[in-house]
N, C-alpha and C positions, 0 to 999 in steps of 0.2 A: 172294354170297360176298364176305367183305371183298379189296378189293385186296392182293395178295402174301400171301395164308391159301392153303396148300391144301385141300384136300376133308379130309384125316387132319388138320391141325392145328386145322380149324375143328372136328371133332367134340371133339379132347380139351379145347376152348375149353368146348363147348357140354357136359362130361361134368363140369367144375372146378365146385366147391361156389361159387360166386361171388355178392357180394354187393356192395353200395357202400360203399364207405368201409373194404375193406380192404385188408391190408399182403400182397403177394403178393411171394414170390421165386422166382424161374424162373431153373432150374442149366439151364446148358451153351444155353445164350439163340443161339446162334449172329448168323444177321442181323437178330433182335429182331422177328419176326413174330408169334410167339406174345404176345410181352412187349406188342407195341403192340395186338394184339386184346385182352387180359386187360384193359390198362390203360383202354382205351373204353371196358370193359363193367363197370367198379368204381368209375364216376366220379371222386369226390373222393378217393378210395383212394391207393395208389402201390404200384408194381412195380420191383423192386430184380432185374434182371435180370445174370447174371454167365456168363464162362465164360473158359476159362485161356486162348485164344485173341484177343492183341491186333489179330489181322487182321479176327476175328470184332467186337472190340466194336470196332474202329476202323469196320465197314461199319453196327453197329446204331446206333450214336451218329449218321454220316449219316444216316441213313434214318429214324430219330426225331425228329429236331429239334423238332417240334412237342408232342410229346410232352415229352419234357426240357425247352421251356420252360416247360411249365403246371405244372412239378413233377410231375403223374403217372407219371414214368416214369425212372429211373436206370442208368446199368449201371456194369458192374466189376469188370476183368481178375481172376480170380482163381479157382484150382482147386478144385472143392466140397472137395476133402477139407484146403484149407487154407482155406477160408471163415472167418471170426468178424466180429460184427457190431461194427463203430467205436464209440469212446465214445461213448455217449448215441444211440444210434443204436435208436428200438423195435424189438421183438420182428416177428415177421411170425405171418402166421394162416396160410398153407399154405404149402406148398411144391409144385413141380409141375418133371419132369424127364424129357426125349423124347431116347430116344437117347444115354442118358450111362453109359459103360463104368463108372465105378465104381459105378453103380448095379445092372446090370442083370444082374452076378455074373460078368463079363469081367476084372475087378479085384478080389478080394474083399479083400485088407489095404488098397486103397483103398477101396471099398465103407464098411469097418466105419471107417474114421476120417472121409467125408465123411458117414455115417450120423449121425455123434454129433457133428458141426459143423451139420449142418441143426437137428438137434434141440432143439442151444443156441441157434440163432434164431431156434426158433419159441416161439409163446404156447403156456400149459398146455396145451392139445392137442392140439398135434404133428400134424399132418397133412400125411403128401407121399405127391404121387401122382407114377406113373412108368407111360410107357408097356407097351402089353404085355396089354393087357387090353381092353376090349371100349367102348371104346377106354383108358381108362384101370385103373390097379389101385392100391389104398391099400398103402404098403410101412408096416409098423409101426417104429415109433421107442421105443427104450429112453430110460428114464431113466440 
């Protein structure tokens, strides 16, 4: 098991459509454990990891360095349901999100506004996955 994965984050790893050379964003990133396993196993890809917690991205940013320098890997204080991606910034191919209230129906007028901010920055199709399922489940995305 990779250093700092636990046993449940290594499976939602091992459960992500994952491939090399893609754009992954992972909501609610906390200490960027998930973010720095996705980002090994996508090689030349990048992981755009975010969460509204500056204490949080203040601990995944230490804890990344090496990763943030090869560019594979980024984060970025900011709450899904105010997510939008920067000028000129591409599109991503999934989305993946463990434990995030606006996702998981704990929130739902947050829910339906970061539903339609992931959607806007993902590729034609739309793919986020959220915990909750065996170990993961596909949430569907409107246009």
């Amino acid at each position: 098991m990779p250093a700092g994965l636990s046993a449940r984050l290594l499976a939602i790893a091992d459960a992500l459509p994952l491939r090399a050379g893609m754009r992954v964003l992972e909501i609610g990133c906390g200490p960027g454990s998930l973010a720095r396993e996705i980002a090994r196993r996508i090689g030349d890809g990048h992981v755009l990891a975010i969460d509204r917690s500056a204490k949080a991205i203040a601990q995944a940013r230490h804890l990344s360095q090496a990763e943030i320098a090869s560019g594979r890997l980024s984060f970025r204080q900011v709450a899904a349901e105010e997510f939008e991606l920067e000028p000129g910034e591409a599109r991503y191919d999934i989305a993946v999100a463990v434990r995030l209230g606006a996702l998981d129906g704990r929130h739902p007028e947050a829910g339906r506004r970061a539903r339609q901010r992931i959607a806007d920055a993902l590729a034609a199709h739309r793919r986020l996955f959220v915990d909750g399922g065996a170990p993961l489940r596909e949430v569907p995305l409107r246009d």
